[in-house]
C-alpha positions in Angstrom: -10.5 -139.3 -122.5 -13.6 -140.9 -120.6 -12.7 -142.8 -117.5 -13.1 -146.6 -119.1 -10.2 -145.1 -121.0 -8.1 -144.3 -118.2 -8.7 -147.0 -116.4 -7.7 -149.4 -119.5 -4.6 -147.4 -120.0 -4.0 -147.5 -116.0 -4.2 -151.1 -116.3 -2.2 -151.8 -119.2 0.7 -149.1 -117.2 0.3 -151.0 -114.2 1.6 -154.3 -116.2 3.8 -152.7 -118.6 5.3 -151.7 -114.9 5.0 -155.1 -113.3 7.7 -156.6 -116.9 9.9 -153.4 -116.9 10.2 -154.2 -113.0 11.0 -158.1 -113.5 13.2 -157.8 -116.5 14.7 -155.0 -114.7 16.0 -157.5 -112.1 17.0 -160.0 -114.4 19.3 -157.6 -115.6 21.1 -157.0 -112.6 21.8 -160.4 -112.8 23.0 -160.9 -116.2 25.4 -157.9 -114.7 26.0 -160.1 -111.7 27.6 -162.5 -114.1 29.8 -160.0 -115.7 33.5 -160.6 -113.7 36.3 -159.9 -113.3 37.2 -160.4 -117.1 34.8 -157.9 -117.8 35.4 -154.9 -115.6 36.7 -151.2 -115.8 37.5 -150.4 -112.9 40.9 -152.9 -112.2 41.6 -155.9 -110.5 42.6 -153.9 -107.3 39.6 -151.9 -106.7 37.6 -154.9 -104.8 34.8 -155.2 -107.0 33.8 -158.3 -108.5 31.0 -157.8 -111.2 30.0 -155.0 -113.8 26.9 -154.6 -111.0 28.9 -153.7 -108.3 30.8 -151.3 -110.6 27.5 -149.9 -112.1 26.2 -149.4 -108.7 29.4 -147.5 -107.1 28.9 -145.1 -109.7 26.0 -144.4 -109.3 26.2 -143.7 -106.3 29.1 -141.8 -105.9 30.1 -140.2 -109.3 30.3 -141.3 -112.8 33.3 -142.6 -114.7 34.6 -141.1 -117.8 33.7 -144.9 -119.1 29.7 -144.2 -118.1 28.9 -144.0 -121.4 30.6 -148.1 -121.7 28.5 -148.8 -119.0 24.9 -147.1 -119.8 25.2 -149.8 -123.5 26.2 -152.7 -121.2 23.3 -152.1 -119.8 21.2 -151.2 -122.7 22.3 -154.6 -124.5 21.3 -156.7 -121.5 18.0 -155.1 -121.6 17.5 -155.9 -125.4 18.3 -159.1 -124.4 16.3 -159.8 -121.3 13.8 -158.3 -123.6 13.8 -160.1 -126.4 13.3 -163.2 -123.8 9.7 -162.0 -123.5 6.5 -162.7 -125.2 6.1 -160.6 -128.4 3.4 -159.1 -126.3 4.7 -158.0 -123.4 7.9 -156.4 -125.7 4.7 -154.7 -127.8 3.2 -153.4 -124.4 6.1 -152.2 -123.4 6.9 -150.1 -126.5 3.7 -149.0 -126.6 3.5 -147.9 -122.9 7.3 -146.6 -123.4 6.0 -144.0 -125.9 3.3 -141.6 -124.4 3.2 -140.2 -127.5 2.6 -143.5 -129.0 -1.1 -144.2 -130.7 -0.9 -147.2 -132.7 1.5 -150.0 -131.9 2.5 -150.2 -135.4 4.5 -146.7 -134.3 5.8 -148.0 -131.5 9.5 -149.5 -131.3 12.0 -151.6 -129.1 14.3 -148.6 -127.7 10.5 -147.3 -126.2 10.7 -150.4 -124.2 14.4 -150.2 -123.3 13.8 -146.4 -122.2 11.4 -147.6 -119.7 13.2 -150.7 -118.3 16.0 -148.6 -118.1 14.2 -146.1 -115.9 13.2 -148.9 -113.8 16.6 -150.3 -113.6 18.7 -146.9 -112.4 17.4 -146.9 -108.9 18.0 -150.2 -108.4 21.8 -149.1 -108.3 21.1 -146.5 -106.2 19.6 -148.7 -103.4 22.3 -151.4 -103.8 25.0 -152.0 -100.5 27.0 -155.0 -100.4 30.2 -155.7 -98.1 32.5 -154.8 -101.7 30.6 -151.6 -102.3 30.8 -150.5 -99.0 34.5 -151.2 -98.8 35.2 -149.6 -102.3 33.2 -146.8 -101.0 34.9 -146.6 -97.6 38.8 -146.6 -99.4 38.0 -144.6 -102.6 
């Protein structure tokens, strides 16, 4: 690869980056929005929303209902996706995919792979007053 390559791919990488960073926070807060109704973990544990339940986990250990959780947040990407320009959800299949030489081979759950990779740490940096006091009791 010569380096005008690189440097379009580093570019294109750089913005695929930029939308699997914003999306990324819009999907915390579709998951902000998902209350009490919606949660796992019980009334009495002191969290509010499937975020702060997401982010506990992380950050402690998982629940045998991870796997509940991980399509949650799977569907809200595919959603906050799918809220995008055709082009942005293209670049970020095709910069999803390494492997990935023509955009024609290129598919959604490339793009939901790397929003999701964007997304985890999020959780991991999270502290609010209920996580802290879930974390403090449990």
């Amino acid at each position: 690869m010569d380096n005008s390559n690189l440097t379009e791919y580093q570019l294109l990488y750089d913005l695929s980056e930029y939308y699997s960073q914003i999306t990324a926070k819009r999907v915390i807060k579709s998951l902000q929005s998902l209350r009490r109704n919606c949660l796992l973990s019980g009334n009495e544990s002191g969290l509010e929303t499937t975020w702060d339940e997401i982010c506990v986990q992380v950050q402690t250990e998982l629940s045998i209902y991870w796997d509940v959780y991980v399509e949650t947040i799977r569907n809200c990407i595919r959603i906050e996706l799918f809220e995008q320009f055709h082009e942005v959800q293209n670049l970020l299949a095709y910069t999803g995919n390494k492997d990935c030489n023509n955009i024609n081979d290129c598919n959604v759950d490339f793009a939901i792979k790397q929003i999701y990779t964007e997304f985890i740490p999020l959780t991991d940096n999270y502290n609010s007053k209920r996580a802290k006091r879930y974390l403090n009791v449990g």
